[in-house]
C-alpha positions as a Markdown table, in Angstrom:
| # | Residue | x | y | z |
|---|---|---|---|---|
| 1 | Unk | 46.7 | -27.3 | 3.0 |
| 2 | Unk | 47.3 | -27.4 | 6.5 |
| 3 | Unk | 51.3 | -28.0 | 7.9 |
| 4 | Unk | 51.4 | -29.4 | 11.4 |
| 5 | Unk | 54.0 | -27.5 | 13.4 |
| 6 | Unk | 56.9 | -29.3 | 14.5 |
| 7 | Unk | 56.9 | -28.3 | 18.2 |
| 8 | Unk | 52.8 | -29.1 | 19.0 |
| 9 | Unk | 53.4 | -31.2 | 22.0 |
| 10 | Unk | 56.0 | -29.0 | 23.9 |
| 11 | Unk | 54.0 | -26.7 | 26.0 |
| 12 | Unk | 50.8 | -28.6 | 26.5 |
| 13 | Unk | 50.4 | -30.9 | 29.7 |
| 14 | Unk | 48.7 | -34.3 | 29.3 |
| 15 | Unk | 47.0 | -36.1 | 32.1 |
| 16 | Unk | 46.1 | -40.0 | 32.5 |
| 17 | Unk | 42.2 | -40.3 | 32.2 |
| 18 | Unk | 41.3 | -41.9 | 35.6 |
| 19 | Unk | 43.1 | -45.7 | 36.0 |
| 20 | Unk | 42.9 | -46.0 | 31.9 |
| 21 | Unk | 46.1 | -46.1 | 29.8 |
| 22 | Unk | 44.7 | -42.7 | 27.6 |
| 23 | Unk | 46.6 | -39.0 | 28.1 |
| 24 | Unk | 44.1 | -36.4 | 27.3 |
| 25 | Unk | 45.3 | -32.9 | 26.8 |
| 26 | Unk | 44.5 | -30.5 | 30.2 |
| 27 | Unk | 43.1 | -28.3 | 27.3 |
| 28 | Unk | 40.6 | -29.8 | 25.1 |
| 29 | Unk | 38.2 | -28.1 | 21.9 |
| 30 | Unk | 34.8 | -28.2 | 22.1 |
| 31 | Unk | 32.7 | -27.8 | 19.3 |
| 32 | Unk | 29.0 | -27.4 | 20.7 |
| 33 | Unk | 29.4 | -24.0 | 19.6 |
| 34 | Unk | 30.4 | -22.0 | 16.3 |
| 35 | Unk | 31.0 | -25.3 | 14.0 |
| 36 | Unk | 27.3 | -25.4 | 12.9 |
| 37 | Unk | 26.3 | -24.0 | 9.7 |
| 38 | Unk | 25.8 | -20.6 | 10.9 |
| 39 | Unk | 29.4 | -20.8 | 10.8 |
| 40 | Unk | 32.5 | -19.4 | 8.9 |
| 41 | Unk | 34.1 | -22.3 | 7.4 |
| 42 | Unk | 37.6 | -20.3 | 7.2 |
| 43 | Unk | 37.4 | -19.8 | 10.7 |
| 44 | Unk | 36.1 | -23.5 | 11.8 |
| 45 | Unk | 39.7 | -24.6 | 9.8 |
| 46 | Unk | 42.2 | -22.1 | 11.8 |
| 47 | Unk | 40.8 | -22.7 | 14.7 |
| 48 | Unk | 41.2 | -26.5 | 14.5 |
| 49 | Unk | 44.8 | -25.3 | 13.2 |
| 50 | Unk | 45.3 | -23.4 | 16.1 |
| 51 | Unk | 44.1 | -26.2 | 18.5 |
| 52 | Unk | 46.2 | -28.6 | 16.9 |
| 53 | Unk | 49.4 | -26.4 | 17.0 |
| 54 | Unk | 49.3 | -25.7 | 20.7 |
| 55 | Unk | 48.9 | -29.3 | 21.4 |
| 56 | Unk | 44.8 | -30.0 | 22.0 |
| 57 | Unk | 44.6 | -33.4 | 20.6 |
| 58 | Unk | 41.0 | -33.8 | 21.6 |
| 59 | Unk | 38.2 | -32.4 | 19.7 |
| 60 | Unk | 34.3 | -33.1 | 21.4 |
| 61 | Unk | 31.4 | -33.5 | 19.4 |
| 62 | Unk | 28.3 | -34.5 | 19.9 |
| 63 | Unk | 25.2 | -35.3 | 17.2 |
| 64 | Unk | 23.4 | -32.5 | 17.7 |
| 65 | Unk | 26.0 | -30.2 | 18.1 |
| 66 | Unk | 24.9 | -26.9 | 15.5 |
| 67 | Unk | 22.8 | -25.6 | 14.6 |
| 68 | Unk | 21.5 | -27.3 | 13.2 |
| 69 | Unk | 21.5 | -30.8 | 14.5 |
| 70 | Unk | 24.5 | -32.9 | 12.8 |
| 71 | Unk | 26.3 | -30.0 | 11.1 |
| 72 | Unk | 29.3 | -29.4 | 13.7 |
| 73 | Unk | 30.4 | -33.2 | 13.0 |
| 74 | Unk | 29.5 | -32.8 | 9.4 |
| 75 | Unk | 32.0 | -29.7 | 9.1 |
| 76 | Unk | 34.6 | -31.4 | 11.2 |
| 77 | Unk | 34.5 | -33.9 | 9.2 |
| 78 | Unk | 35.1 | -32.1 | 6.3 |
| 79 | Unk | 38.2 | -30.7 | 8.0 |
| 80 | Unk | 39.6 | -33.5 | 8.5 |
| 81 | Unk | 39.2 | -35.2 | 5.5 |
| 82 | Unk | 40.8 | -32.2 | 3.8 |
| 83 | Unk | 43.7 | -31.6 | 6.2 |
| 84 | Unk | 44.1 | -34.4 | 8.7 |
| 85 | Unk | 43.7 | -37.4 | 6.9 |
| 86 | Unk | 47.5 | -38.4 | 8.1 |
| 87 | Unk | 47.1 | -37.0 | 11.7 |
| 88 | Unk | 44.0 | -38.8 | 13.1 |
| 89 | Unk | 45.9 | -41.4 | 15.3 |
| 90 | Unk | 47.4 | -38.1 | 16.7 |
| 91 | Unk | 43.9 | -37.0 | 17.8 |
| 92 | Unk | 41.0 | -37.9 | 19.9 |
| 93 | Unk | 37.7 | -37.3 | 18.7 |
| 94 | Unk | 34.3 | -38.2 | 20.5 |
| 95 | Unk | 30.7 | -37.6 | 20.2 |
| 96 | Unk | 27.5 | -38.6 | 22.3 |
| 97 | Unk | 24.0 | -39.5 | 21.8 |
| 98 | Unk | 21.2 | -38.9 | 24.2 |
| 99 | Unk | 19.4 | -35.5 | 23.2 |
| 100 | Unk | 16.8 | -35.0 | 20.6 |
| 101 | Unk | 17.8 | -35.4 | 17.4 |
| 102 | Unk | 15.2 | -36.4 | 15.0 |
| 103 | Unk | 11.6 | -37.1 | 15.0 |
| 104 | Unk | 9.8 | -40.3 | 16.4 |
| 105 | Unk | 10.4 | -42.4 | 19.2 |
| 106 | Unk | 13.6 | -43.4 | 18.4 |
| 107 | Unk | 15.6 | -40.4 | 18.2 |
| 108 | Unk | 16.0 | -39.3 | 21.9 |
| 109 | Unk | 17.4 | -40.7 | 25.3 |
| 110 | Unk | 19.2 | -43.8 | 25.9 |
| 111 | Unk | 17.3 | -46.9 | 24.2 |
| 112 | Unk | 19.7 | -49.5 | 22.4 |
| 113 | Unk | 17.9 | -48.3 | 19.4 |
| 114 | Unk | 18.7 | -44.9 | 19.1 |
| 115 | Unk | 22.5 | -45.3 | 20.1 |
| 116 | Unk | 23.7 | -47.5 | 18.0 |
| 117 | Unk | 21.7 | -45.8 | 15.0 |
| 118 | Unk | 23.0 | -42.3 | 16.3 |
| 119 | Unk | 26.4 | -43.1 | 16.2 |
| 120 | Unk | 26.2 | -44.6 | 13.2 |
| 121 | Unk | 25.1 | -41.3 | 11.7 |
| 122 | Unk | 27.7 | -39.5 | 12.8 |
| 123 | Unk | 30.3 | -41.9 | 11.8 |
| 124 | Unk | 29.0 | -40.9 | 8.5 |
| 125 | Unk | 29.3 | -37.1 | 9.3 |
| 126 | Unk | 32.3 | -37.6 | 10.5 |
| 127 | Unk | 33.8 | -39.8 | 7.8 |
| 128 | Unk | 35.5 | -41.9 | 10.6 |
| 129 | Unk | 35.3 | -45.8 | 10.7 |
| 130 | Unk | 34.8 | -45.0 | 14.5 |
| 131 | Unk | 35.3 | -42.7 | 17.3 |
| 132 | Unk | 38.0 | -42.9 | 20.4 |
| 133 | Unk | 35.2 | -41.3 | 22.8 |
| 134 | Unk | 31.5 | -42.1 | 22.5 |
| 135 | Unk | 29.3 | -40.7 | 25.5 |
| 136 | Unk | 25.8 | -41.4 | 26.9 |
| 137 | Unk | 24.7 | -37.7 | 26.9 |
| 138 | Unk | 22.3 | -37.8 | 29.5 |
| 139 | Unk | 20.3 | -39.9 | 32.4 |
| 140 | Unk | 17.3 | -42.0 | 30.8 |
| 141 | Unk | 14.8 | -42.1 | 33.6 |
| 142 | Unk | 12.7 | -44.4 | 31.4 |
| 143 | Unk | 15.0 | -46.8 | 29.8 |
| 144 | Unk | 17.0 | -49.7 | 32.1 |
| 145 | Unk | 20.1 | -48.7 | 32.5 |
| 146 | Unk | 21.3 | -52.1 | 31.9 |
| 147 | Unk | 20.0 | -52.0 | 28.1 |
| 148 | Unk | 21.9 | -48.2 | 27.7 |
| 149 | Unk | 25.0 | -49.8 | 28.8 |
| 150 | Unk | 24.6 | -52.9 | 26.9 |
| 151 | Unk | 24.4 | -50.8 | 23.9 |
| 152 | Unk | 28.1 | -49.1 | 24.9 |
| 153 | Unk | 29.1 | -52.6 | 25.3 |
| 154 | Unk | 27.7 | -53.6 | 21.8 |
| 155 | Unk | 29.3 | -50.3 | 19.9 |
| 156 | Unk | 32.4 | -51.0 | 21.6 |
| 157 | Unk | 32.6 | -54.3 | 21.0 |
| 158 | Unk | 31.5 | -53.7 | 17.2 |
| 159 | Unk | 34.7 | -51.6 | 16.6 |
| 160 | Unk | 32.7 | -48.4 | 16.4 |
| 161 | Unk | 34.3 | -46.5 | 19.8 |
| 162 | Unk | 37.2 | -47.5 | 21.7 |
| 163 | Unk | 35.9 | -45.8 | 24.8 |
| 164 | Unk | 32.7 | -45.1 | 26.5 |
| 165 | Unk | 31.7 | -42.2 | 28.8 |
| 166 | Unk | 28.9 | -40.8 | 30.4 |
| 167 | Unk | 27.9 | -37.1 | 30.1 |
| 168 | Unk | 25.8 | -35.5 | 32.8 |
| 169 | Unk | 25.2 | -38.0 | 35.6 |
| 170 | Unk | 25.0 | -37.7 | 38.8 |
| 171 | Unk | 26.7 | -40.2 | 41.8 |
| 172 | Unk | 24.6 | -43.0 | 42.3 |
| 173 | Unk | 23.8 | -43.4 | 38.7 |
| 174 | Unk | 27.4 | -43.1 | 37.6 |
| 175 | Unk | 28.2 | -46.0 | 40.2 |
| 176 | Unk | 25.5 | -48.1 | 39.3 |
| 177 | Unk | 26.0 | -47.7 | 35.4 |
| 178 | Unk | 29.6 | -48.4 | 36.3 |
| 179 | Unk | 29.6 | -51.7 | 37.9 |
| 180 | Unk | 27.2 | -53.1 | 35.1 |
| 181 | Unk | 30.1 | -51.9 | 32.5 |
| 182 | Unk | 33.0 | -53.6 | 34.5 |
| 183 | Unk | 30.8 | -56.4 | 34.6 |
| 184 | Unk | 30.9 | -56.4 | 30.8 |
| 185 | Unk | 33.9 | -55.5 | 30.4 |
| 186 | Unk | 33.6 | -52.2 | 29.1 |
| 187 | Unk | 36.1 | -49.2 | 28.9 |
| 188 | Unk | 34.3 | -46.6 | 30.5 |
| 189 | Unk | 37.0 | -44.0 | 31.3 |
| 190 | Unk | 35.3 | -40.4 | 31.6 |
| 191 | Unk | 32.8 | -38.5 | 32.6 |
| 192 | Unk | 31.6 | -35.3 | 30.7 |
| 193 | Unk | 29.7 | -33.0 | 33.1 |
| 194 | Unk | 29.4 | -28.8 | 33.5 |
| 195 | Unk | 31.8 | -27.5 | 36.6 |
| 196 | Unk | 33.1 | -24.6 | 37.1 |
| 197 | Unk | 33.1 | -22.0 | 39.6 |
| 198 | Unk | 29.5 | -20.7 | 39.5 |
| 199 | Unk | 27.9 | -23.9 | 38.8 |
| 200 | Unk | 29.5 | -26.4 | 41.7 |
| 201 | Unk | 26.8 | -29.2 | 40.5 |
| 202 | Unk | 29.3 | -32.2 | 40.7 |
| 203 | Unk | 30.3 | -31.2 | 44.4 |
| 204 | Unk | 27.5 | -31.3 | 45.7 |
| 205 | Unk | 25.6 | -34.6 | 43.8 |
| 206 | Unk | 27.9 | -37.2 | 43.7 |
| 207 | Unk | 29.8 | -37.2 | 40.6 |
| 208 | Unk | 33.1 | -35.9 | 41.2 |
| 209 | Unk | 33.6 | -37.7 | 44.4 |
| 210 | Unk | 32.0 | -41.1 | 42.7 |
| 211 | Unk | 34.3 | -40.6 | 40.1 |
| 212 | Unk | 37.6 | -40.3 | 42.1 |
| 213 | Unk | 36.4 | -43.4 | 44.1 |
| 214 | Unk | 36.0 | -45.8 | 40.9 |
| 215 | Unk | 39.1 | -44.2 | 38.4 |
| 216 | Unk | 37.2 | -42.6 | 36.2 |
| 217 | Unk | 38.5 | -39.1 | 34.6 |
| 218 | Unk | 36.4 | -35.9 | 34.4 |
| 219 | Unk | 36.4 | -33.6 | 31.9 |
| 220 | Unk | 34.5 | -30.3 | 32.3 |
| 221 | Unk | 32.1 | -28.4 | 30.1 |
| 222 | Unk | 30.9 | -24.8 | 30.0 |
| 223 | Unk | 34.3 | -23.8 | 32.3 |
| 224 | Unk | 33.3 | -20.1 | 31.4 |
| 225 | Unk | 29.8 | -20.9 | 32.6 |
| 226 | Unk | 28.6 | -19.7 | 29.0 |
| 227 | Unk | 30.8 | -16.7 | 28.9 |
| 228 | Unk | 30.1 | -15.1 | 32.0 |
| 229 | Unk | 33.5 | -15.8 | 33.5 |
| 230 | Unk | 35.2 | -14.8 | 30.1 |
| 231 | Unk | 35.2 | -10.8 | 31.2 |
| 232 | Unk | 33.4 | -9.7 | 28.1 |
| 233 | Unk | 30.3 | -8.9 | 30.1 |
| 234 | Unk | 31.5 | -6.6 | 32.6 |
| 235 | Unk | 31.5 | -3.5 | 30.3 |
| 236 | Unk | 28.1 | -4.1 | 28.6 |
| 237 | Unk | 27.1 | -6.6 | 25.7 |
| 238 | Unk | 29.3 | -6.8 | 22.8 |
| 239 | Unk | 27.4 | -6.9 | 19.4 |
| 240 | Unk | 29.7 | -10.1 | 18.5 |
| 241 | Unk | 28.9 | -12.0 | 21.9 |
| 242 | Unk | 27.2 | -15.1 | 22.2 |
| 243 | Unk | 24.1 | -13.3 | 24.0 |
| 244 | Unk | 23.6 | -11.2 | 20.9 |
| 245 | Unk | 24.4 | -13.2 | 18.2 |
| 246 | Unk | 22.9 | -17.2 | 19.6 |
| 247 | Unk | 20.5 | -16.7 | 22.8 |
| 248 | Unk | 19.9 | -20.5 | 23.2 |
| 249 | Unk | 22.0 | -21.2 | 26.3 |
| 250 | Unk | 22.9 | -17.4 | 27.2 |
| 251 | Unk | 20.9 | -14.9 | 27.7 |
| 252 | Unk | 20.3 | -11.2 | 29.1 |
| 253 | Unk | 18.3 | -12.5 | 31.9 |
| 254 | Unk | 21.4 | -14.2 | 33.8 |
| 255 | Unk | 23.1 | -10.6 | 33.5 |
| 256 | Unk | 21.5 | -9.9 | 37.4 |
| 257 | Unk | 23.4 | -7.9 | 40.0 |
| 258 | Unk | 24.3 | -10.4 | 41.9 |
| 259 | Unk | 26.1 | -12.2 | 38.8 |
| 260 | Unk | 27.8 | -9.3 | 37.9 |
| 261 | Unk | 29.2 | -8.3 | 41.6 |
| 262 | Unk | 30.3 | -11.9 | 41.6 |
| 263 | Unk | 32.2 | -11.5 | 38.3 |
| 264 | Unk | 33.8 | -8.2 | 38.9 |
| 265 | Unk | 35.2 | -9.7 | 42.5 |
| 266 | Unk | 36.5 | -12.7 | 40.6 |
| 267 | Unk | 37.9 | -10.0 | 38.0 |
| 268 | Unk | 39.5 | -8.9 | 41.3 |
| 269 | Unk | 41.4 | -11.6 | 42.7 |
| 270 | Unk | 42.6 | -12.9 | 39.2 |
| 271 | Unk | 44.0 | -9.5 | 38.5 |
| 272 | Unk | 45.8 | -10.1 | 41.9 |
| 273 | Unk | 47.2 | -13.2 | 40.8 |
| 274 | Unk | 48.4 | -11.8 | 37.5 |
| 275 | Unk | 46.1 | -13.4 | 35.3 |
| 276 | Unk | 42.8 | -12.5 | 33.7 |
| 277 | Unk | 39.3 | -13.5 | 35.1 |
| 278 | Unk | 39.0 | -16.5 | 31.6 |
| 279 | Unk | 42.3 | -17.6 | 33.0 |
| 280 | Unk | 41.7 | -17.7 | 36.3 |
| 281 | Unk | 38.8 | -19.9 | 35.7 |
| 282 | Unk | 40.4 | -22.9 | 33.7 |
| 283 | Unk | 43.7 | -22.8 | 36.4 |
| 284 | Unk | 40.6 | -23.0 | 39.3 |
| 285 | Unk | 39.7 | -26.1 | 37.8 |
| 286 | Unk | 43.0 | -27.8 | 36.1 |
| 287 | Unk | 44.5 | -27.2 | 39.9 |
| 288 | Unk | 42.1 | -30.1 | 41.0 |
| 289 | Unk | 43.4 | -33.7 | 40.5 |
| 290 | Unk | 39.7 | -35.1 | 39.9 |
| 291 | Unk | 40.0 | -33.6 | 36.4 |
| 292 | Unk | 41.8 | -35.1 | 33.5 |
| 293 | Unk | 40.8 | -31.7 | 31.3 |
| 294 | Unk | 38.4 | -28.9 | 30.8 |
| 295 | Unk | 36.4 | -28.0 | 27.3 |
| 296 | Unk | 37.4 | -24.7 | 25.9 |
| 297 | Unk | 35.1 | -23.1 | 23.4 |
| 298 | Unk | 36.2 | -20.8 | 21.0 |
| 299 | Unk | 34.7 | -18.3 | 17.8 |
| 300 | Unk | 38.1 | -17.0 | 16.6 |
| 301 | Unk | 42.2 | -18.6 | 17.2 |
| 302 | Unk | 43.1 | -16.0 | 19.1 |
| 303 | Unk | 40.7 | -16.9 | 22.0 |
| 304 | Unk | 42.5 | -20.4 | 22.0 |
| 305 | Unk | 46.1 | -19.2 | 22.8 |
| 306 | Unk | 45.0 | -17.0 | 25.2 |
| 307 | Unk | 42.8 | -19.8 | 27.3 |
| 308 | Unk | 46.1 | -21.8 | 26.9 |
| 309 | Unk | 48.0 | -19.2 | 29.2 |
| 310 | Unk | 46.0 | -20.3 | 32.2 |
| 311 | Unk | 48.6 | -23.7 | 32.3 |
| 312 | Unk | 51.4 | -21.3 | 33.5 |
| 313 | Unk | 49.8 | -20.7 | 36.8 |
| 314 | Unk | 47.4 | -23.6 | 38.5 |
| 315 | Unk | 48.6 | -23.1 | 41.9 |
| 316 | Unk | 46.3 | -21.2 | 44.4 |
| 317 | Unk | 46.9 | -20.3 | 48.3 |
| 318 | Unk | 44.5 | -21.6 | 50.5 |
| 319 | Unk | 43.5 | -17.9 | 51.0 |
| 320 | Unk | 42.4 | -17.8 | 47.3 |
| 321 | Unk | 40.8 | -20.7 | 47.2 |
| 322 | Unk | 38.3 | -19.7 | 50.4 |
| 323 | Unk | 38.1 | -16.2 | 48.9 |
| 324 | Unk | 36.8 | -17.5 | 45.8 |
| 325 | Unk | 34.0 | -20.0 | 47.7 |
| 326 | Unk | 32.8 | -17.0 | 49.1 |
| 327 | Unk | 32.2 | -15.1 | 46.6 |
């Protein structure tokens, strides 16, 4: 049975999510990877141990989040039925709906339909009565956007999330879908989108700067851009790696030359700033003010504490910074 340690909140930083009243942790657990059912259930439990310990109060799910679809929130769930039953106003847990999830027209996008009956199915998986976080996964260019948001007004206003966000918008679609929630009276707090500092997406459509403008937080996903800023590439494949062992989002193709030169002169200038290139990336984003906290993913504990080291250095000369944009 798990023991919560006594000292959890001492060393982690929290940060106000946009103009709301919630703290998120600058260091939050995601579980889109290694909580399906290809995974060790040992493993799954220190790691959310670990987590928990140092501080991440934030664990991010989302209903198709495997393999296969549904399992990472069903074995959650069963973690924290069997060890935090008496911690869960300590935590923040969300999921989304958006991508394909089961068969039929109902199980995909952003219709009233398929919301409210996703979440509902992972409230079951979860065992929770609801859900601090629930997120709109993804742009419906088919569906009005005022029937998406009217569903996050219903769920919401049925008890089943206490905050909404959105997950991979861009600018004008995040201000639109934004003034039709403040017209309902919505708390849409946070945006979920992938940043980091190979993919510069949210520069460069809308999103971060939209964000800033209306008070909205940003967390960031994929802040090791799949593993090829953790450093484990640099010498070869690993047999353990995520290209090796689940090719779904990471492959051998994005191994070019050009990535790799990139990665060993980031390598570079972390080693110059006493840290190592995994590091290096989370401090390049928790430096910026626009984000309320970045994803982690882990496989094992150990990788955990070690991303948590990147808090003790988020400071960056101006020389850094521009060496880093042009690389």
């Amino acid at each position: 049975m798990y023991t919560a340690s006594a000292n959890r909140y001492e060393t982690m930083k929290y940060n106000r999510c946009g103009n709301s009243g919630l703290m998120l942790p600058a260091l939050s657990l995601g579980l889109w990877h290694n909580f399906g059912d290809t995974g060790d259930p040992a493993n799954m439990e220190q790691m959310i141990f670990t987590a928990f310990d140092k501080g991440i109060t934030h664990f991010d799910l989302g209903n198709n989040y495997g393999p296969a679809p549904g399992s990472a929130e069903r074995n959650f769930g069963r973690i924290l039925k069997d060890h935090f039953a008496s911690h869960r106003d300590e935590m923040i847990i969300s999921t989304k709906a958006g991508y394909d999830m089961w068969e039929g027209p109902y199980g995909n996008w952003g219709s009233r339909k398929y919301l409210i009956a996703s979440l509902d199915q992972s409230l079951l998986r979860l065992g929770l009565d609801y859900v601090d976080i629930f997120y709109h996964h993804r742009m419906d260019p088919e569906t009005p956007l005022e029937e998406t948001m009217g569903a996050l007004s219903q769920i919401v206003s049925s008890g089943k999330a206490l905050y909404v966000g959105l997950s991979n918008y861009d600018g004008p679609t995040l201000s639109r879908a934004s003034a039709i929630l403040d017209d309902l009276k919505v708390p849409f707090i946070i945006n979920q989108n992938c940043y980091n500092i190979l993919d510069r997406t949210v520069e460069n459509n809308g999103l971060k700067e939209t964000s800033a403008k209306l008070g909205k937080g940003i967390i960031c996903f994929s802040p090791m851009a799949q593993g090829l800023l953790s450093g484990k590439y640099q010498n070869g494949i690993p047999d353990d790696s995520r290209i090796r062992t689940d090719g779904r989002f990471l492959n051998e193709s994005r191994l070019t030359e050009s990535t790799m030169a990139k990665i060993t002169a980031l390598s570079l200038i972390a080693k110059k700033r006493g840290q190592l290139l995994p590091e290096m990336a989370l401090a390049w984003l928790l430096r910026q003010r626009e984000i309320t906290s970045v994803l982690i993913g882990a496989s094992k504990p150990e990788q955990i504490t070690a991303n948590i080291k990147a808090l003790d250095n988020t400071d960056f000369t101006d020389e850094e910074l521009q060496e880093i944009d042009s690389i």
